[in-house]
Every structure is written in structure tokens, then in C-alpha cells.
C-alpha positions as semicolon CSV with decimal commas, in nm:
position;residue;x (nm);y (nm);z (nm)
1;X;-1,321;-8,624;-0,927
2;X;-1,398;-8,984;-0,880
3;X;-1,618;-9,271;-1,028
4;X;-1,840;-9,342;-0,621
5;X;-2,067;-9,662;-0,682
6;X;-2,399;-9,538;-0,527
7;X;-2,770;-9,732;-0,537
8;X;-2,922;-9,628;-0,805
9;X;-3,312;-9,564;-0,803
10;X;-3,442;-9,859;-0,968
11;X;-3,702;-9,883;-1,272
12;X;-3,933;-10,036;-0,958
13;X;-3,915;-9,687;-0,779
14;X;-4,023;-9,473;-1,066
15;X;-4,349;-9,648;-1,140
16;X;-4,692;-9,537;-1,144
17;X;-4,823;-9,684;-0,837
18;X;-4,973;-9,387;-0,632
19;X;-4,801;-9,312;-0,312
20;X;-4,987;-9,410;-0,027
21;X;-4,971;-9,205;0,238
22;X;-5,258;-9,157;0,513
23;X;-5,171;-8,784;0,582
24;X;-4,930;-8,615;0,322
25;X;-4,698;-8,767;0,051
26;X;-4,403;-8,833;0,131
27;X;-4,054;-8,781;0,022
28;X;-3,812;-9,069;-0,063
29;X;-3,454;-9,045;0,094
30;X;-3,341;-9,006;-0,222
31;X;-3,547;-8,717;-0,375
32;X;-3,686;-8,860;-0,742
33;X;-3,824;-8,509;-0,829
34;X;-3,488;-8,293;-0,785
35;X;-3,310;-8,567;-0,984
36;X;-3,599;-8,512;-1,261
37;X;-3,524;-8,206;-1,259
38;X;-3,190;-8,164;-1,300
39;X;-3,197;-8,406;-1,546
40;X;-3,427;-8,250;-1,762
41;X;-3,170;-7,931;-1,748
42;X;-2,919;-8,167;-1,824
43;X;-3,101;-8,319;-2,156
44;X;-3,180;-7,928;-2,232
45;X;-2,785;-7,894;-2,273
46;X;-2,737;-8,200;-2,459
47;X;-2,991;-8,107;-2,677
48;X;-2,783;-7,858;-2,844
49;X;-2,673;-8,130;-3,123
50;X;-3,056;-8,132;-3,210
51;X;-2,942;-7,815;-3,421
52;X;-3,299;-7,665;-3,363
53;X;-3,157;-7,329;-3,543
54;X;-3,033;-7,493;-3,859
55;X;-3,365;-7,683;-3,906
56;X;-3,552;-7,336;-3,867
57;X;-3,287;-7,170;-4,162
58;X;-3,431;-7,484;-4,392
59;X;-3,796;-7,422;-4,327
60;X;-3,847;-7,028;-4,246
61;X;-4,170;-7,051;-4,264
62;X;-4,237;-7,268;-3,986
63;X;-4,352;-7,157;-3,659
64;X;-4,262;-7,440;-3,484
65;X;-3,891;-7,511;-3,533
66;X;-3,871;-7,097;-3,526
67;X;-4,034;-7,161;-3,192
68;X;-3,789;-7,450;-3,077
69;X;-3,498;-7,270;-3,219
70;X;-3,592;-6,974;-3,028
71;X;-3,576;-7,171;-2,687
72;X;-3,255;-7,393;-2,799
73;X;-3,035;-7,017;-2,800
74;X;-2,968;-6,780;-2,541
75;X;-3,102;-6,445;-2,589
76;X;-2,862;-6,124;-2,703
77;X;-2,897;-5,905;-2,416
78;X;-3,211;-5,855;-2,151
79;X;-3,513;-6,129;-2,135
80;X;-3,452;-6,500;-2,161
81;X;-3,529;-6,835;-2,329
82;X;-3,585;-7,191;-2,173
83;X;-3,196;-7,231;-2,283
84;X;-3,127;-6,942;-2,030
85;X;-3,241;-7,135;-1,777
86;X;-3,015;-7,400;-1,806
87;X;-2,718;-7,250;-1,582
88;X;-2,968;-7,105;-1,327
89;X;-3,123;-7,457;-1,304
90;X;-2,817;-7,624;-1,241
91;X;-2,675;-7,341;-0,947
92;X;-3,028;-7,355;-0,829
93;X;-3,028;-7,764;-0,747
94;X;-2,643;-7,703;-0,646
95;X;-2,796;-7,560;-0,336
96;X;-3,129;-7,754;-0,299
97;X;-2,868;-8,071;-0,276
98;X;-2,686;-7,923;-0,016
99;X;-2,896;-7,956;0,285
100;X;-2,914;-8,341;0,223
101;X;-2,504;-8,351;0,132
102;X;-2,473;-8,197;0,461
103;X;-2,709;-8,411;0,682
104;X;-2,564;-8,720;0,490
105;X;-2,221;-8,678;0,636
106;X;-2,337;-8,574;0,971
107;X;-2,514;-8,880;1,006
108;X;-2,195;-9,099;0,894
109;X;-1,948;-8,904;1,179
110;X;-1,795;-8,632;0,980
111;X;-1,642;-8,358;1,179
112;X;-1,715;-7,981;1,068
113;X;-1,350;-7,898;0,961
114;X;-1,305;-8,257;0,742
115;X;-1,610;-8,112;0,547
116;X;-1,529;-7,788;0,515
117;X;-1,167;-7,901;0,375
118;X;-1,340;-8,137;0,127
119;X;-1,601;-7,849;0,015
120;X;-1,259;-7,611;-0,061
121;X;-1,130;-7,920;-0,208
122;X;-1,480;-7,966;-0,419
123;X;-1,456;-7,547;-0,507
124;X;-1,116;-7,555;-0,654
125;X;-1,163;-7,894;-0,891
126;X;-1,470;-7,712;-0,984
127;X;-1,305;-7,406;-1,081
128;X;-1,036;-7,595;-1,265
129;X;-1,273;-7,816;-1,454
130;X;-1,445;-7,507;-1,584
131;X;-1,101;-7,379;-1,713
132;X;-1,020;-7,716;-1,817
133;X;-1,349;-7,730;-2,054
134;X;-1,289;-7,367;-2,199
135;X;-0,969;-7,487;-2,295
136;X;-0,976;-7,765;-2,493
137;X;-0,996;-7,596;-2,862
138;X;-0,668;-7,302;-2,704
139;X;-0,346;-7,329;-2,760
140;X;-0,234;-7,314;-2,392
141;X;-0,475;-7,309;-2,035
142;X;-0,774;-7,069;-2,137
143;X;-0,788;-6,880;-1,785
144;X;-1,158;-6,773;-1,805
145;X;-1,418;-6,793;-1,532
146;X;-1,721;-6,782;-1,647
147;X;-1,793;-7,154;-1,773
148;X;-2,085;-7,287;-1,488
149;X;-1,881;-7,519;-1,292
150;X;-1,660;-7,236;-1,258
151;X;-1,858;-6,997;-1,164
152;X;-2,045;-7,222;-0,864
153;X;-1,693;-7,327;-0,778
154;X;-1,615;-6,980;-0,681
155;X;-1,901;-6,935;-0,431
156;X;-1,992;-7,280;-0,337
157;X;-1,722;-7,249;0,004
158;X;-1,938;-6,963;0,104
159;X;-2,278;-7,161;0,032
160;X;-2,141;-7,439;0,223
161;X;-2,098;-7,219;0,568
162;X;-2,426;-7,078;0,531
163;X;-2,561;-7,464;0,551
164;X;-2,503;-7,414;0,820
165;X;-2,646;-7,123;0,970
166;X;-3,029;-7,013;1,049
167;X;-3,249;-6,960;0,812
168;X;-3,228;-6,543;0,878
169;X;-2,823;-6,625;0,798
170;X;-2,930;-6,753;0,494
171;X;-3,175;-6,458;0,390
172;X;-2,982;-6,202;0,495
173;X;-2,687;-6,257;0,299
174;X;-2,873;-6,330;-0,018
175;X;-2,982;-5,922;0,054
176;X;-2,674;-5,809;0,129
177;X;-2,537;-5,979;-0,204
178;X;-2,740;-5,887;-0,446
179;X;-2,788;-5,534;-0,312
180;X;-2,449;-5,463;-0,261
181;X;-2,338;-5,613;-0,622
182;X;-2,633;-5,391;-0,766
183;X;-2,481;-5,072;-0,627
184;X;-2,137;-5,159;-0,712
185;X;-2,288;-5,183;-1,044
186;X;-2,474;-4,827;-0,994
187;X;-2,207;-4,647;-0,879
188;X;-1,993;-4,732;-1,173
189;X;-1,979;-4,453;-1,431
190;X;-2,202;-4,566;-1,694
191;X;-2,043;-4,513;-2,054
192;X;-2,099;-4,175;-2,199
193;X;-2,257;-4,085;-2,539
194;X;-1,968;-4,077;-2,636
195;X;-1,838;-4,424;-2,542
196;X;-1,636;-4,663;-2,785
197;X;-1,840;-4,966;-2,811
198;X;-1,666;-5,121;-3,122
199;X;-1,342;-5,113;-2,888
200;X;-1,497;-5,380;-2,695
201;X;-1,672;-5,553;-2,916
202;X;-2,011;-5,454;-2,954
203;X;-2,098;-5,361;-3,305
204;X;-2,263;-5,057;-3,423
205;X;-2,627;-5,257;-3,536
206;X;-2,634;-5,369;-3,192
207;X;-2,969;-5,274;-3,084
208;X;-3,009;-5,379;-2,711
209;X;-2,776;-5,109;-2,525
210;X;-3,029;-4,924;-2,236
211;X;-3,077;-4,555;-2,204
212;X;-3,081;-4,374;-1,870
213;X;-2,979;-4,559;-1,525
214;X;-3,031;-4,907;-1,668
215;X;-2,712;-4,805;-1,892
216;X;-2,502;-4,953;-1,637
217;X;-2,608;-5,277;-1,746
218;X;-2,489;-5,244;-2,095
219;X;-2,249;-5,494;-2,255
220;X;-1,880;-5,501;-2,205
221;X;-1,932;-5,132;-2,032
222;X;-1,991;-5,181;-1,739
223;X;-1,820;-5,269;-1,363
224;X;-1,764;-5,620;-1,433
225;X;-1,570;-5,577;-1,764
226;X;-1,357;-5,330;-1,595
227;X;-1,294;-5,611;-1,327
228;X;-1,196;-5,852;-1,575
229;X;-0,975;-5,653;-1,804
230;X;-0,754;-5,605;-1,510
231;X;-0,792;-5,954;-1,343
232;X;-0,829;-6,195;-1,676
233;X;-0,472;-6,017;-1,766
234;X;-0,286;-6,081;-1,483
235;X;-0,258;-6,477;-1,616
236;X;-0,073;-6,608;-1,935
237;X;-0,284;-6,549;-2,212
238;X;-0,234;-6,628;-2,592
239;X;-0,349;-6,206;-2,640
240;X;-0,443;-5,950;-2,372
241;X;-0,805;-5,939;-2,278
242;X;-0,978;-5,694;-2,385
243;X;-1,372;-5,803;-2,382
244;X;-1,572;-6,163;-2,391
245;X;-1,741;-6,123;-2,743
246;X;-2,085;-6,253;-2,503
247;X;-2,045;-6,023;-2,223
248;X;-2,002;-6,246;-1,956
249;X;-1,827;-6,141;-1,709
250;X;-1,607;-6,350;-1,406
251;X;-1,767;-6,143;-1,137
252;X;-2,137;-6,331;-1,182
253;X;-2,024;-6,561;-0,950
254;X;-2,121;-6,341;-0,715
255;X;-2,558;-6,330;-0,790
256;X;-2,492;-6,702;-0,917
257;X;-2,456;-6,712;-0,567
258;X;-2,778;-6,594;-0,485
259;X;-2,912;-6,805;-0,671
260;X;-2,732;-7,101;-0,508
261;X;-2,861;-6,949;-0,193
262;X;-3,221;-6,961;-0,289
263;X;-3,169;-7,358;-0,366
264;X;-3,020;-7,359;-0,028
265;X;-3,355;-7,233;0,127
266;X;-3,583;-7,500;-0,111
267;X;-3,328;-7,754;0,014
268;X;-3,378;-7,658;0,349
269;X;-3,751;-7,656;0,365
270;X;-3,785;-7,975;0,144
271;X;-3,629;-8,125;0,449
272;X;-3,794;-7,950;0,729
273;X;-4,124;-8,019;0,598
274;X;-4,094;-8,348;0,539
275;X;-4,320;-8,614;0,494
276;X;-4,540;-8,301;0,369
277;X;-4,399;-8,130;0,080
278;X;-4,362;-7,753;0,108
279;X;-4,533;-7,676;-0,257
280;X;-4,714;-7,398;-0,113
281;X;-4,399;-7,228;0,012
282;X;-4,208;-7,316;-0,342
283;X;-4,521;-7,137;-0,527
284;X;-4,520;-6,844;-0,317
285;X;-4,137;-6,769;-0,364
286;X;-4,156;-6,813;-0,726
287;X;-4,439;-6,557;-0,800
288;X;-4,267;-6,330;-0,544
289;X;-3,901;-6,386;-0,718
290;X;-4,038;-6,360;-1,098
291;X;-4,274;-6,022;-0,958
292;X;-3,947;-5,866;-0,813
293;X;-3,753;-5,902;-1,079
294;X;-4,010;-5,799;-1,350
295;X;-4,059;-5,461;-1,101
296;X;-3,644;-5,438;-1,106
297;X;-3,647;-5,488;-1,487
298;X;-3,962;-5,227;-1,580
299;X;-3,872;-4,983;-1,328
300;X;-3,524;-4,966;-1,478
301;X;-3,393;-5,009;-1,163
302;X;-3,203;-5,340;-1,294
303;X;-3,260;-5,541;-1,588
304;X;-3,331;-5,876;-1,626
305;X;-2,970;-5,983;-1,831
306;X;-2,866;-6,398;-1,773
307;X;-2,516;-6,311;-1,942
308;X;-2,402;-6,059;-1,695
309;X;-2,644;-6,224;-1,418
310;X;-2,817;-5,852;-1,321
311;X;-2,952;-5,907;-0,958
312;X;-3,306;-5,913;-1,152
313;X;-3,236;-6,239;-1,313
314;X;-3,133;-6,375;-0,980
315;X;-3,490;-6,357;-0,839
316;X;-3,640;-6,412;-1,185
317;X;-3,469;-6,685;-1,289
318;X;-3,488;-6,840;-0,902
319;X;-3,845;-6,743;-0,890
320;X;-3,894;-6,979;-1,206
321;X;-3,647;-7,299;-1,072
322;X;-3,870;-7,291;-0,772
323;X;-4,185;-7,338;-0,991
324;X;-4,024;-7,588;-1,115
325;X;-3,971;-7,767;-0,806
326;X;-4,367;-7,729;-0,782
327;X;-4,428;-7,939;-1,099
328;X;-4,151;-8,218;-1,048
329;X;-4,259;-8,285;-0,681
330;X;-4,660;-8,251;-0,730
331;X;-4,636;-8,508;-1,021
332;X;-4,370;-8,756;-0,889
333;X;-4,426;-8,742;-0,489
334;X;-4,802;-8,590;-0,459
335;X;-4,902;-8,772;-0,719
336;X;-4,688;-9,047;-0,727
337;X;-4,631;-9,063;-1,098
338;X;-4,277;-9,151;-1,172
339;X;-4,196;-9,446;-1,433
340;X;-4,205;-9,116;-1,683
341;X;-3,933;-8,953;-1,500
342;X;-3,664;-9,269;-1,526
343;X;-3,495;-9,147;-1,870
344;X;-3,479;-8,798;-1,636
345;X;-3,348;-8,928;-1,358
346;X;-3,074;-9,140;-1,533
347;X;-2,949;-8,832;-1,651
348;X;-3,003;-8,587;-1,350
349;X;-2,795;-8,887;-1,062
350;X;-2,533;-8,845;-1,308
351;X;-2,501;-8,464;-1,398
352;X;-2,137;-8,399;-1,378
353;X;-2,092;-8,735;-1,643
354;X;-2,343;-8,573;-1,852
355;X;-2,151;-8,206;-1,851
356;X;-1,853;-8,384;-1,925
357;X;-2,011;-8,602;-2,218
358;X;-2,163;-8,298;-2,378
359;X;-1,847;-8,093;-2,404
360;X;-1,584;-8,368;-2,469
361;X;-1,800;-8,639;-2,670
362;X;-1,973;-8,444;-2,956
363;X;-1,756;-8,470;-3,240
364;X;-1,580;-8,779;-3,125
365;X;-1,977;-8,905;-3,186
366;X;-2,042;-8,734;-3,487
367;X;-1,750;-8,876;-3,669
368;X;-1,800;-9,257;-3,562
369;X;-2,160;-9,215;-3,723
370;X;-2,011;-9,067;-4,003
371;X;-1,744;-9,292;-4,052
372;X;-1,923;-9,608;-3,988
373;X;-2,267;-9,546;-4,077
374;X;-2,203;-9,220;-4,351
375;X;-2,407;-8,923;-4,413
376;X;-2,708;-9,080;-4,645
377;X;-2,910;-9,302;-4,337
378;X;-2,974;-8,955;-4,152
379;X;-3,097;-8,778;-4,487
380;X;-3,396;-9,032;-4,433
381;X;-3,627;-8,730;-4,411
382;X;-3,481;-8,501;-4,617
383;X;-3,166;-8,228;-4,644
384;X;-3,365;-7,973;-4,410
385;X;-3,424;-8,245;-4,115
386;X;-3,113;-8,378;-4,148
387;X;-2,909;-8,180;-3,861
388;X;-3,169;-8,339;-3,621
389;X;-3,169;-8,717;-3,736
390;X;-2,819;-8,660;-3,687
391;X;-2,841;-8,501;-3,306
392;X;-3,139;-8,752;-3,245
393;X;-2,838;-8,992;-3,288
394;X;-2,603;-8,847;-3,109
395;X;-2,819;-8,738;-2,792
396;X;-3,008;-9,125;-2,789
397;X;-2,625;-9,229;-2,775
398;X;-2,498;-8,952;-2,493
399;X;-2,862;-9,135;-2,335
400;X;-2,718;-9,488;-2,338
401;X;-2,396;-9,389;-2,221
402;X;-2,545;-9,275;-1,870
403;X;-2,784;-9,518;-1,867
404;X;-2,448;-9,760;-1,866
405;X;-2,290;-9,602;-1,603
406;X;-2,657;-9,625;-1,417
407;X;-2,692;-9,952;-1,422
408;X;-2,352;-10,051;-1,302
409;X;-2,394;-9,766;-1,026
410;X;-2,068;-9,537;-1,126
411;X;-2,168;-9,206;-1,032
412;X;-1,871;-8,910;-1,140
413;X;-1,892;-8,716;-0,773
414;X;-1,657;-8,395;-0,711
């Protein structure tokens, strides 16, 4: 991982002067709207030091931080929050970046086999900067797999050769692996009424397990817990493995994939399309993605669950990243609005600095504020408010610290 100086998009590019454009809109080389976008998922992780659920404890009877702490968690078991579509998000514009990663280093001479070394190269620190970030509060290397960059890590090499295939490459193995990971899932015995779930960690008021088929998909039961009891063991480990107390599970790579995949395809189009933008095409896979898996998930053919990334959440969850692609490009390059993006953008041309920041910087933050400033400035507004003066703070700063690193163009690139 490396500090590349790259030109940033200036304050100039991201104003509100309309784009003019005597046939269709057109789309910058650099693309304003996917960095929007990934830079509001970015500021959606950051956000976590707003503390949205401790404001809601101090005022129970309001709707709206109940509302706001709702969205700022991730959900127990099967549906979602705007929080669950954080990690989607990010695999999602993983892909959509490809196509122009790829094109970039045709056009400056590089040979197949150079980039396929660097994208092995690009998978392993990926994988080892997920570890890396699970292990900072262990006593020794934390060998788990399911932290994001980890899991796109482990299927990015295999995103990378289907850049370069056809289009019906593309499709057909996002069929092929999310069918064949739901059977494998299916065919699993599905625990018994008689089955130990306090063994692996699900308690006994835990009302979310499904009846039926859909019981394959219940928590630390099911195919990939098996896979990872025998897998997560076979490194050094401060105790055997015996469950992840959220159910996630290392084998997800495998639909984050899909997911990737279906970035790939917006990727692919934004550039094929271009000057026009595709927003027809983006709006038509998203209804079709979130109608599949609603039909999977109602059916009970497969449940919509982020943690263990269900095939059902793959189209779901890619059905709503490509709606958002349909907002961020009809505002910033249809209608050429964009001086509100810039705070986005900032944060999106930067993403890997601001996953770093969020895990490593918190509490170094916290405690300079506390030490230098103390406790009574961010009471201001009271004892109830007081965990989100205190976040404001710290997110405003995480802000600045990008925005540094944008204007002297140092851009952390894997």
C-alpha cells in the first residue's frame, strides 16, 4: 500500500454550472458520481462515532433518533438497514472501478500478465489488511476473514479475469455462483429440533431462527459455520473456534463476489455508453435485483441475511447500489449539479485512507479532545446529546484529515 499523488477533482469541477452537452450528458474521465458515492458509504461508516443508539437510550420517546439509530446498526438476522448497505456499497463500486482500472493501464502499455501479478499482489495485501484491522485489540494475529477488505481480497483475482471477458462471461458466472453457493447451502443438513444452539452461541430468546427449508439459513448452523470451524482452526489461535458471536461466516466471499460482479457489469456499461449515461439500464437491474430477491426471501427459497450474505441479499442489496448509481449520476452528470458532492468526493478518492482512519483513529481522537479540550464544551446541549457533539467532533476532524491529504493529492492506493 502506497501514498500515489493523483489530480484531484478540483472545487471548480464540482460546481453548479449545468453540463452542456448538445445530445446527452456526458461523463468526466474521472467519474464525480461513483466517487459521491462511495464517499457517502464511506461517511456512513465514519458515522458510527455519531453514537445514534446512545442518543435514542437518552430520549426513548423520540422517533427520530429511534429512526437514525435504527439505520446506524446492522440488523440481527434477515432484512436490512442503510448501515447494511455499507459493505455491499463498497464491493459493489470495487467492481464498477474496475473497468476504468483496467482500460487505464491498457492505455499506459501494461502487458496482461504484469496486471494480473499486481491484482494477486492487490488480493493478498487486501486480505492481510483485513486480518491486520481485526487484530489490533488480540493478543497475537486474529486469523479471521470476514472483515470487508478481506473478504473482496479473496475474490477480487477472479473479478479481475472476468474484466476481461464478454459480457455473457460475466453473467454467467454470477449464475453459476450464486446458484451453486445456494445449493451447497440446501444440501446441507439443516439443524434438527433438536439442535444445540447455545453451543454456538445463539441464545435461547433469540427469535429470528426460520422454520422449514429456509432453516438452512439459520445462524451459526449452517454450511458455512461448518466450513469455518474446520478452516478458522487450522491457524494459531488464542482458543479454538467454535462460532463468530455475529454469524458471519469466511465463505461470503463467495456472493460478495457476485456482488462485485454486478459492479463489474455497471462499470462496464458506464463505459460503453458513454457520453450517454446508461440510467435506464441501472433502473431496470435494480427493480429486477431487489424483485428477485424479495421472491427468494418470501418464497422461502433463500432469505434475505447481509451477515451470512444469502444469495438473496446479493441481488437485493445489488439491486439497491445500482439505484444508487441512478441518483448520483442523474444529479451530478444529467444534471450537472456537483459543488454539493465535494465534501463526498473528498472522502470517496480517498476510501482506503478513510477505512484506515475509522478503525485506527477513533480513540486516539477521542482522547486528544478529551485531554485538551475536556468533557464539559461537548455537554453544550445537554447529557443526552452529548455522545453526538462528541462524534460531530470527531467525524468533522476524520473530514479534515482527508480533505489534507486531498489537497496535497496523496491518495492511499493498494
Amino acid at each position: 500500500m502506497k501514498a500515489i499523488p493523483v489530480a484531484p477533482v478540483s472545487e471548480a469541477a464540482v460546481s453548479d454550472t449545468p453540463i452542456v452537452a448538445p445530445v446527452a450528458p456526458t461523463i468526466p474521465a474521472r467519474n464525480v458520481a461513483v466517487d459521491a458515492y462511495r464517499g457517502l458509504v464511506m461517511v456512513l461508516m465514519m458515522a458510527e462515532v455519531l453514537h445514534f443508539a446512545e442518543v435514542s437510550r437518552a430520549y426513548p420517546q423520540s422517533l427520530f433518533w429511534r429512526i437514525l439509530a435504527y439505520n446506524q446498526t446492522h440488523v440481527e438476522w434477515a432484512g436490512f438497514s442503510l448501515h447494511d448497505l455499507i459493505q455491499p456499497s463498497f464491493s459493489f463500486l470495487v467492481g464498477v472501478a474496475l473497468p476504468y482500472s483496467i482500460a487505464s493501464r491498457l492505455k499506459r502499455g501494461a502487458a496482461f500478465g504484469s496486471m494480473f501479478v499486481h491484482a494477486l499482489w492487490r488480493s493478498l495485501l487486501l486480505v492481510a489488511l483485513g486480518i491486520f484491522l481485526r487484530s489490533t485489540s488480540s493478543p497475537q494475529t486474529n486469523f479471521t476473514f470476514e472483515d470487508t477488505l478481506t473478504q473482496i481480497g479473496l475474490g477480487y483475482p477472479i473479478l479481475f479475469l472476468l474484466g476481461f471477458r464478454p459480457a455473457r462471461w460475466q453473467w454467467t458466472a454470477l449464475a453459476v455462483i450464486l446458484t451453486g453457493y445456494w445449493l451447497a447451502w440446501a444440501l446441507y443438513p439443516a439443524p434438527g429440533p433438536g439442535f444445540n444452539y447455545a453451543a454456538v452461541g445463539v441464545p435461547a430468546n433469540w427469535h429470528h431462527n426460520f422454520t422449514g427449508f429456509a432453516a438452512h439459513w439459520n445462524k451459526n448452523s449452517n454450511l458455512g459455520q461448518a466450513f469455518d470451524v474446520w478452516f478458522l482452526n487450522l491457524f494459531p489461535r488464542v482458543r479454538p473456534f467454535a462460532y463468530n458471536g455475529g454469524g458471519y461466516l469466511t465463505l461470503s466471499f463467495i456472493p460478495t463476489l457476485g456482488t462485485m460482479i454486478l459492479g463489474l457489469v455497471a462499470g462496464r456499461w458506464y463505459r460503453t455508453y458513454a457520453p450517454q449515461l446508461p440510467l435506464k439500464r441501472f433502473a431496470i437491474a435494480g427493480v429486477i435485483g431487489i424483485a428477485a430477491g424479495l421472491l427468494l426471501h418470501f418464497t422461502g427459497i433463500c432469505p434475505i441475511v447481509k451477515r451470512i450474505w444469502t444469495p438473496a441479499w446479493a441481488l437485493f442489496s445489488g439491486g439497491i447500489c445500482f439505484l444508487f448509481l441512478v441518483a448520483f449520476s442523474w444529479i451530478i452528470d444529467a444534471k450537472g449539479y456537483r459543488k454539493w458532492a465535494f465534501p463526498l468526493v473528498v472522502v470517496g478518492m480517498n476510501s482506503i485512507a478513510a477505512y484506515l482512519i475509522a478503525h485506527l483513529c477513533e480513540e486516539f481522537v477521542y482522547s486528544s479532545f478529551r485531554i485538551h479540550l475536556g468533557d464539559r464544551i461537548f455537554h453544550v446541549f445537554g447529557d443526552g446529546l452529548y455522545p453526538f457533539v462528541l462524534g460531530s467532533a470527531v467525524l468533522l476532524t476524520y473530514w479534515f484529515m482527508l480533505w489534507w491529504m486531498y489537497r496535497r493529492k496523496l491518495f492511499l492506493k493498494i
